[in-house]
C-alpha positions as CSV (number, residue, x, y, z in Angstrom):
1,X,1.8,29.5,-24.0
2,X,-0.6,28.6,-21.6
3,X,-4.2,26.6,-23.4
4,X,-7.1,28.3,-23.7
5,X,-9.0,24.9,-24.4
6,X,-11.8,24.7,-21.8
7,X,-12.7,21.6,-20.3
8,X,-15.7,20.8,-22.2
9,X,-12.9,20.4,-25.1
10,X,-10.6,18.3,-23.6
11,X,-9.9,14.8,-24.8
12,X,-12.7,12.4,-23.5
13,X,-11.8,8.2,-23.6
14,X,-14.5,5.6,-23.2
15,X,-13.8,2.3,-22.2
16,X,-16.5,-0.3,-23.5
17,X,-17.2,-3.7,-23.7
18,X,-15.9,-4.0,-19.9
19,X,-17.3,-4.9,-16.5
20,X,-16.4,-2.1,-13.8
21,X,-16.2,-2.5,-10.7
22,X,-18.0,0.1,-9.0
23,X,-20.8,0.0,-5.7
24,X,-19.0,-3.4,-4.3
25,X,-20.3,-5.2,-7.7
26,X,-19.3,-5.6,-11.3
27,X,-21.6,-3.9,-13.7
28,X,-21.3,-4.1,-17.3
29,X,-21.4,-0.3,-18.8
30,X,-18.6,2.1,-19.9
31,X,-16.5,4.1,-18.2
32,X,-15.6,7.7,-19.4
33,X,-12.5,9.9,-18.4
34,X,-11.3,13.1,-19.3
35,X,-8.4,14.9,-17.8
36,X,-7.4,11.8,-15.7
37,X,-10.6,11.5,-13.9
38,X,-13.5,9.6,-14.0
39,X,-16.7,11.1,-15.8
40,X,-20.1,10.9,-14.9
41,X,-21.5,10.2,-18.5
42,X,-24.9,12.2,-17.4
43,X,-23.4,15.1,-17.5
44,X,-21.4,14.6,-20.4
45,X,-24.5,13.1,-23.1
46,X,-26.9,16.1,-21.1
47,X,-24.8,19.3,-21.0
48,X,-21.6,18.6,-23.2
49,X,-20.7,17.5,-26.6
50,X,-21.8,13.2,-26.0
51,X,-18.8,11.8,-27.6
52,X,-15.8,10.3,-27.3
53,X,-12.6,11.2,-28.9
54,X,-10.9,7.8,-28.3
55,X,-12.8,4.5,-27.7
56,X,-11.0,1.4,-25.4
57,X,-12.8,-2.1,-26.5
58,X,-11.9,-3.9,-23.5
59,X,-13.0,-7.4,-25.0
60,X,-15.2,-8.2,-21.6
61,X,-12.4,-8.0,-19.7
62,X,-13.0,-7.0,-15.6
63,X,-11.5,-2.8,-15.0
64,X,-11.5,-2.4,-11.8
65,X,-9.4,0.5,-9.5
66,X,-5.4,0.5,-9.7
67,X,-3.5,-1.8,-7.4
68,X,-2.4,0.5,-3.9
69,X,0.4,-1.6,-2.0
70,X,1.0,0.2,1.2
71,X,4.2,-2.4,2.6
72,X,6.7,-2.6,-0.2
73,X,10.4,-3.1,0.6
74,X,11.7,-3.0,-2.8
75,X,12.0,-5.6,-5.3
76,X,13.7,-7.0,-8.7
77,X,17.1,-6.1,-7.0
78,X,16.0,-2.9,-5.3
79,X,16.2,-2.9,-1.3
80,X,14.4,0.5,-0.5
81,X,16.5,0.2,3.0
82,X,19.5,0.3,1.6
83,X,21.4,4.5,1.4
84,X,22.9,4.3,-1.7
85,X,23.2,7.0,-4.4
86,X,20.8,5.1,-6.1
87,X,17.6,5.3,-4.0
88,X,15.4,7.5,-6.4
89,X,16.5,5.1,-9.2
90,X,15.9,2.3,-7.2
91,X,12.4,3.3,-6.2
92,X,12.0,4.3,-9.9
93,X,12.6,0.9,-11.2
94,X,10.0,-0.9,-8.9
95,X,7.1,1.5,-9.6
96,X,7.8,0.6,-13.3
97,X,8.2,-3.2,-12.8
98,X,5.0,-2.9,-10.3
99,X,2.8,-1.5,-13.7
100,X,2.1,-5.2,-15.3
101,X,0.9,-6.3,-11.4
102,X,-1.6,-3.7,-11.8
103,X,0.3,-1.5,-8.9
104,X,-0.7,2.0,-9.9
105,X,0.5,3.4,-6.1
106,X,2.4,2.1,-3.6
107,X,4.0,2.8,-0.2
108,X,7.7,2.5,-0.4
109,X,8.9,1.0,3.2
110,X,11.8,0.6,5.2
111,X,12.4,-1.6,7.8
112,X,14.3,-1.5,11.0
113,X,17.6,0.8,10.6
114,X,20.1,3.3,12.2
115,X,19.2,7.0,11.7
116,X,21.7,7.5,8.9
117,X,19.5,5.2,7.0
118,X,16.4,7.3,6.8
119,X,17.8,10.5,6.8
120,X,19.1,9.3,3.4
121,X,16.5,7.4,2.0
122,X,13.2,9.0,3.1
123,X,13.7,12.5,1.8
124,X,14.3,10.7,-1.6
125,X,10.8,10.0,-1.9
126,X,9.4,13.1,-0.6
127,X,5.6,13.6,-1.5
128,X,5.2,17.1,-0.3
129,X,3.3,17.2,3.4
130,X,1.5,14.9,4.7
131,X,-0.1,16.1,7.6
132,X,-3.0,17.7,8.1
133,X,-4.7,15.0,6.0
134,X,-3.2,15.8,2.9
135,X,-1.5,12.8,1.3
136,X,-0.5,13.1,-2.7
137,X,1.4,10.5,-5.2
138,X,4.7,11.6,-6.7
139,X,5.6,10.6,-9.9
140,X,8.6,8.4,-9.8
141,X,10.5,9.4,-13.1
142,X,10.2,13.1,-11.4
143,X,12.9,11.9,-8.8
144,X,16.4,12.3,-10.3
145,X,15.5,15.8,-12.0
146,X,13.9,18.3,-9.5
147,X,15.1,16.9,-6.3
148,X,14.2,17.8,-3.5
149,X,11.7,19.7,-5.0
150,X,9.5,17.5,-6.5
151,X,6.2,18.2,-8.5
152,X,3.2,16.8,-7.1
153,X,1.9,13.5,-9.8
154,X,0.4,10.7,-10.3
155,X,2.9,8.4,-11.5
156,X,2.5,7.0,-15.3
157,X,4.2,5.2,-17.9
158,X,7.6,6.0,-15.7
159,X,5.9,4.1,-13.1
160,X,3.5,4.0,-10.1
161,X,2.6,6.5,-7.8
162,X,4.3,6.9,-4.3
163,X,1.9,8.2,-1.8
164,X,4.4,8.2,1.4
165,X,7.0,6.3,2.9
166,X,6.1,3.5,5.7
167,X,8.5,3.3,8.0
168,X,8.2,-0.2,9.7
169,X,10.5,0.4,12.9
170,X,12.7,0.7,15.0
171,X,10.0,1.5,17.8
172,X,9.2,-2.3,17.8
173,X,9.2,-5.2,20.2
174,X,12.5,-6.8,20.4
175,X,10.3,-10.4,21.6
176,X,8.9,-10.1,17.9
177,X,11.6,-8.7,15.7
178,X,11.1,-10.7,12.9
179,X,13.7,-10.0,10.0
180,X,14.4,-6.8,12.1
181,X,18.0,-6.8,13.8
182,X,17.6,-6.2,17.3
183,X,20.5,-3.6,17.7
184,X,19.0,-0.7,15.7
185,X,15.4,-1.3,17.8
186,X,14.8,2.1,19.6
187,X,12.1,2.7,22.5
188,X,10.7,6.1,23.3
189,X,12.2,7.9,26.1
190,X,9.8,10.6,26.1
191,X,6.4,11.2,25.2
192,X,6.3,12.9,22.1
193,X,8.0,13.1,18.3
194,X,10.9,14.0,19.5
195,X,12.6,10.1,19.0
196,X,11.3,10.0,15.7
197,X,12.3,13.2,14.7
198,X,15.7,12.2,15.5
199,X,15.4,9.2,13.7
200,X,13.9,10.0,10.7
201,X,14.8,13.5,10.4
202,X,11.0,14.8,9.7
203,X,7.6,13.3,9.1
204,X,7.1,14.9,6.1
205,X,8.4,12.1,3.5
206,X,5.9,9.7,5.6
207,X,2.6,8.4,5.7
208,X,2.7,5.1,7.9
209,X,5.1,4.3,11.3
210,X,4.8,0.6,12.2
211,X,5.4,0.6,16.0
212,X,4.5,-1.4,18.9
213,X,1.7,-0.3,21.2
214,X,3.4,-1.5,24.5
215,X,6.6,0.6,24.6
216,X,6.5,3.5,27.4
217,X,5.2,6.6,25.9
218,X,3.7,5.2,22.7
219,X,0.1,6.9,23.5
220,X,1.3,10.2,23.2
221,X,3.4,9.3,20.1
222,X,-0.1,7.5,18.4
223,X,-1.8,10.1,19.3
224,X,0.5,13.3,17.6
225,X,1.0,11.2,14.9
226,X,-2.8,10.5,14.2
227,X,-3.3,14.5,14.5
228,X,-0.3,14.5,12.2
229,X,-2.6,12.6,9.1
230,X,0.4,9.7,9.6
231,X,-0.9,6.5,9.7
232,X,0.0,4.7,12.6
233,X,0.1,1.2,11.9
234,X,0.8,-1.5,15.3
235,X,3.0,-4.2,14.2
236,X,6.1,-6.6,15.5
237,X,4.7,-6.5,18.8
238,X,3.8,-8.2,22.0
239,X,1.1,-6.2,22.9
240,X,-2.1,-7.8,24.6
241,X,-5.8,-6.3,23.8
242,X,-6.3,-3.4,26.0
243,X,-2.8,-2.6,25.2
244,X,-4.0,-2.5,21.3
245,X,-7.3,-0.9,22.0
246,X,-5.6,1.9,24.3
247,X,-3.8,2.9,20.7
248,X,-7.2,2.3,18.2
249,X,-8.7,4.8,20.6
250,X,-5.4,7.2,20.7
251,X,-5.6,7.1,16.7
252,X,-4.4,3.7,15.6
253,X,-5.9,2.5,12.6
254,X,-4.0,0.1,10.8
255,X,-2.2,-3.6,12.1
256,X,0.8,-4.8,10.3
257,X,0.7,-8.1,8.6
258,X,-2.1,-9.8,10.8
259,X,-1.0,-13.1,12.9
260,X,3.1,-12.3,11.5
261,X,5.6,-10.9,14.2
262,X,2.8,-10.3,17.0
263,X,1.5,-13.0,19.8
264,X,-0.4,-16.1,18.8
265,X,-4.1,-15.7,19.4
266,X,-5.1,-16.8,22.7
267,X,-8.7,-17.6,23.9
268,X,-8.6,-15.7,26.9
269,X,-6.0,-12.5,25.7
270,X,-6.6,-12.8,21.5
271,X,-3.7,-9.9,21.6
272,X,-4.1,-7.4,18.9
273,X,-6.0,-10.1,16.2
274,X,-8.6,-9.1,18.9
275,X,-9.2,-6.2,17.3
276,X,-10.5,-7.4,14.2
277,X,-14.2,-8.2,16.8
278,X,-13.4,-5.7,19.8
279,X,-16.2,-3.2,20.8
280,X,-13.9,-1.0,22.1
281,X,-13.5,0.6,18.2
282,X,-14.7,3.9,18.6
283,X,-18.0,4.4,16.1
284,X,-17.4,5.0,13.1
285,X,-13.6,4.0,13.1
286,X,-12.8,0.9,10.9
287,X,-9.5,-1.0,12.2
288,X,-7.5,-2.2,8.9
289,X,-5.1,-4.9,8.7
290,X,-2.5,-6.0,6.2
291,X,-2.7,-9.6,5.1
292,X,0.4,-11.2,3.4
293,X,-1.3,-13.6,0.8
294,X,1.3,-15.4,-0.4
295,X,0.4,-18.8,0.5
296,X,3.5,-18.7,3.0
297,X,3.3,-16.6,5.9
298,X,-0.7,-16.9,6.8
299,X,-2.4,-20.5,6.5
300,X,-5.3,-20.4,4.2
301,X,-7.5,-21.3,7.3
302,X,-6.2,-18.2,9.4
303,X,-7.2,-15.9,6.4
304,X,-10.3,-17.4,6.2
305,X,-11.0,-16.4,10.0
306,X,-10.0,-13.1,9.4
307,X,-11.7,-12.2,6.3
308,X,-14.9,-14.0,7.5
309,X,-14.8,-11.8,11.3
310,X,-13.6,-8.6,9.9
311,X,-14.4,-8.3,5.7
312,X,-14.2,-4.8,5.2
313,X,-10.7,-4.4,6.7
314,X,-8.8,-6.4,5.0
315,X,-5.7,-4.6,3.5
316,X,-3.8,-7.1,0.8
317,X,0.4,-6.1,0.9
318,X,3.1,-8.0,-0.5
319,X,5.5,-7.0,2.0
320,X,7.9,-7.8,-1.3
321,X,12.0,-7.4,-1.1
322,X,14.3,-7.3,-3.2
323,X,14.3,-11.0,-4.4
324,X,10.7,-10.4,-6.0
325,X,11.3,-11.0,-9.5
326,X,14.5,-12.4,-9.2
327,X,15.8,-15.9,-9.0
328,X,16.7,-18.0,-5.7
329,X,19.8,-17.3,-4.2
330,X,21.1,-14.5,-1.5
331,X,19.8,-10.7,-1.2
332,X,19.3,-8.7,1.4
333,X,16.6,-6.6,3.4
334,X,18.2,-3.6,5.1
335,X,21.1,-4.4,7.7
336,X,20.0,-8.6,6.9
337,X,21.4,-11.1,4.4
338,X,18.0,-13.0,3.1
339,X,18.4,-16.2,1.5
340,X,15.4,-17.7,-1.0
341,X,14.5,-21.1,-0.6
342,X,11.8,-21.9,-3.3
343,X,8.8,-19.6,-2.7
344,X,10.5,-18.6,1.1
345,X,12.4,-15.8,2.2
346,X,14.6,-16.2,5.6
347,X,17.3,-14.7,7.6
348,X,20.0,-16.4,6.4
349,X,20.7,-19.5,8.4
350,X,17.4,-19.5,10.4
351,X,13.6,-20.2,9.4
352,X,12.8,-16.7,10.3
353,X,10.9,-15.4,7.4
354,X,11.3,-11.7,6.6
355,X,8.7,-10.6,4.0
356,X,7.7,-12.4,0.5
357,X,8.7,-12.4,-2.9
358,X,4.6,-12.0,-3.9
359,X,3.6,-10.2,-6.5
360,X,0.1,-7.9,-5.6
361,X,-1.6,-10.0,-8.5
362,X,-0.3,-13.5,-7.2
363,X,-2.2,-11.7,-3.8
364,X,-5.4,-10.9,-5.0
365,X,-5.3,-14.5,-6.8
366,X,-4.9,-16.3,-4.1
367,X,-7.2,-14.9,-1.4
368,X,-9.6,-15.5,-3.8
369,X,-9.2,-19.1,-4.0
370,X,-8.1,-19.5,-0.1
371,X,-10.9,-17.1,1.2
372,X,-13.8,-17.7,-0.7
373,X,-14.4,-14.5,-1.2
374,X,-16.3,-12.9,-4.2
375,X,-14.0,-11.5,-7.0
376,X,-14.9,-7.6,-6.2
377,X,-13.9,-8.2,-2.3
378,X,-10.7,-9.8,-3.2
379,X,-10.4,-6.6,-5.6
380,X,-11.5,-3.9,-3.0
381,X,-8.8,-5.8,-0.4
382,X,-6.1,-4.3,-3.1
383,X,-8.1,-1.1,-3.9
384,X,-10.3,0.4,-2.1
385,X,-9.2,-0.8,1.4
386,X,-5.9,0.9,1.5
387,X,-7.3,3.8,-0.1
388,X,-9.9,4.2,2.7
389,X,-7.0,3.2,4.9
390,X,-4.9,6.3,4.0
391,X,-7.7,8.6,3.9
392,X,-7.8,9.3,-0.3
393,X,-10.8,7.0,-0.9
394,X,-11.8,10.2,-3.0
395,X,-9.3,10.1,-5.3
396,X,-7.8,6.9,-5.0
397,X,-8.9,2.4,-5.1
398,X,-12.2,3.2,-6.6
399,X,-13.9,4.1,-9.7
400,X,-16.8,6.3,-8.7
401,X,-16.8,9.7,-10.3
402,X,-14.6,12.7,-10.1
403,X,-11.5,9.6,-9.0
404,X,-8.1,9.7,-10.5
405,X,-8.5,6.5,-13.7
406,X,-5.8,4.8,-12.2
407,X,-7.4,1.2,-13.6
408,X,-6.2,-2.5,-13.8
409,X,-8.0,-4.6,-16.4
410,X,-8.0,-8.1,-16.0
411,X,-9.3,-11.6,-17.2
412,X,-11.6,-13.8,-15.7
413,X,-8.9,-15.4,-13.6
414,X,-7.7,-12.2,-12.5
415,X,-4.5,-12.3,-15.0
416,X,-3.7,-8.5,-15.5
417,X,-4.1,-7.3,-19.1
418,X,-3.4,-3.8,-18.7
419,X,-2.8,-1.0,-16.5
420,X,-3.7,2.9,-17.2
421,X,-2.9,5.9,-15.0
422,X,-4.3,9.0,-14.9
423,X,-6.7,7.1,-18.2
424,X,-3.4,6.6,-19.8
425,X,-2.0,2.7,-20.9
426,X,1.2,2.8,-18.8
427,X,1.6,-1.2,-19.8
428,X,0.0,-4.1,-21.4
429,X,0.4,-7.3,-21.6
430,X,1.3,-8.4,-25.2
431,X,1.0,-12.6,-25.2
């Protein structure tokens, strides 16, 4: 039977004791939420009932906006590239590991692969469609019962959100492959979707393409896709400036990893790192970038320089694989056998690294101590940033009112405590 309770009487929680992060500042006061959303407590102490059903005591701790990883190849034994008949389980078992990182969404991606590969795996984690702007979160546990029609959520205490898959290939540079084998690395022979159509079966499953700006064709393909609400993200590439601002102005809007699997910045052609200053952005447009902060693939000093030329852009990812959480030894990453060396992940038998084994709290930890940087920036660089990137800053990485309560409360060291979704505890830690 469906509830006539009206919304005045729903169940209203109030966090206390805590410093939230909201307005680019901590601010010691309480936050409210009712119905998984954030309340403005005006409205609740002048027009409603001014109470609170439940009260949180959050001991003084720091709740800031839920963790939102946008380049996630898998993790704790799950490759996210790999068809098997357990993909939905797979991606199931990360978003519930991901919880006590203080991941309350996340972007599950797949690297370089032959056709097969995605037409498997992508419509697995179908969020409904994506274009025309509209990007939603699927809840994870949903996957194995109501395929392939799955019910719009939020994730919770089955695990985090997925908000799209991001594809990060094969349209890429074969002179900056990376981990990605060069055989299944496609160009466009056309303009238009038409390649990736054929190689990913549809767009719908997708909310970011990782491609290089300086294959034949890619304009029209940027541009479609930005029309599309895709985000189009330029990566593993060997594309000079006015190759990278020809795609920012066609509807780029993202760079993968900055400085990794891209040319070396050059005083007199900085490639694309030279978006991070160019005055070719049009107005209005802010150019993101992923940073790996792992303490392995960028040199503290290189994320100083970027942090310090372009602040607001800075996107933290762990580009994780499957070894996160695991011990050292062999794994894989797609089509590639990866082999750990202490806090390293290579192509087995080379020094070629291909993604980390970071955790998004070991991230925001340590561009914090590399960068400098205040402790809401390094907070907004897992937040808000990749919210804004993917176009749900209203819903998503922040705590202003009327946003989903996706929260992470942490210590003053930026441990995480606990994590809620949707207002709810979907984890805590216990020692």
């Amino acid at each position: 039977m469906p509830s006539n309770k009206s919304v005045s009487d729903a169940s209203i929680t109030q966090f206390v004791n805590c410093r939230i992060l909201r307005d680019h500042r901590l601010q010691r006061e309480d936050l409210w939420v009712r119905e998984g959303r954030i309340l403005d407590p005006e409205k609740l102490f002048f027009d409603e009932k001014g109470f609170a059903d439940e009260r949180v005591d959050c001991g003084g701790k720091i709740v800031a906006p839920g963790f939102i990883d946008v380049q996630i190849n898998g993790g704790f034994g799950v490759d996210f590239s790999q068809p098997t008949a357990e993909v939905a389980a797979g991606v199931r078992l990360v978003g519930k590991r991901i919880l006590e990182h203080g991941v309350t969404s996340f972007c599950p991606t797949l690297v370089t692969s032959p056709p097969s590969v995605y037409h498997q795996v992508c419509p697995l984690t179908h969020t409904g469609h994506t274009c025309a702007f509209l990007l939603t979160c699927v809840c994870v546990c949903a996957f194995l019962q109501v395929l392939p029609q799955i019910a719009v959520e939020n994730g919770g205490p089955c695990g985090a959100g997925v908000l799209g898959v991001h594809v990060e290939g094969p349209f890429i540079s074969a002179g900056k492959k990376g981990a990605h084998p060069e055989k299944f690395l496609q160009t466009f022979s056309c303009p238009g979707l038409s390649d990736l159509l054929r190689t990913y079966g549809s767009l719908d499953p997708i909310s970011v393409v990782t491609l290089a700006p300086e294959l034949d064709h890619s304009a029209s393909v940027v541009r479609e896709l930005s029309q599309r609400g895709v985000t189009v993200s330029l990566g593993h590439s060997i594309a000079n400036l006015s190759q990278a601002e020809d795609a920012v102005q066609h509807g780029a809007s993202f760079i993968t990893h900055l400085f990794n699997a891209m040319l070396p910045f050059h005083h007199r052609d900085p490639g694309i790192v030279g978006l991070l200053t160019s005055d070719r952005v049009p107005p209005g447009r802010t150019v993101f970038y992923g940073m790996i902060s792992d303490g392995i693939h960028t040199n503290p000093a290189a994320l100083r320089i970027a942090h310090r030329a372009h602040p607001r852009g800075l996107v933290l990812v762990t580009d994780a694989i499957t070894a996160m959480g695991l011990p050292p030894g062999r794994h894989t990453l797609g089509q590639q056998v990866i082999e750990i060396q202490g806090l390293h992940a290579y192509v087995a038998g080379t020094k070629t690294l291909s993604g980390s084994i970071a955790t998004m709290d070991m991230c925001v930890r340590h561009f914090r101590q590399a960068s400098g940087c205040s402790v809401e920036e390094a907070l907004e660089a897992a937040s808000l940033h990749p919210a804004q990137l993917l176009g749900i800053s209203h819903r998503k990485g922040s705590l202003e009112y009327g946003c989903d309560a996706d929260l992470v409360m942490l210590d003053d060291d930026l441990n995480v405590r606990a994590t809620y979704i949707s207002g709810a505890e979907v984890w805590r830690r216990t020692t």
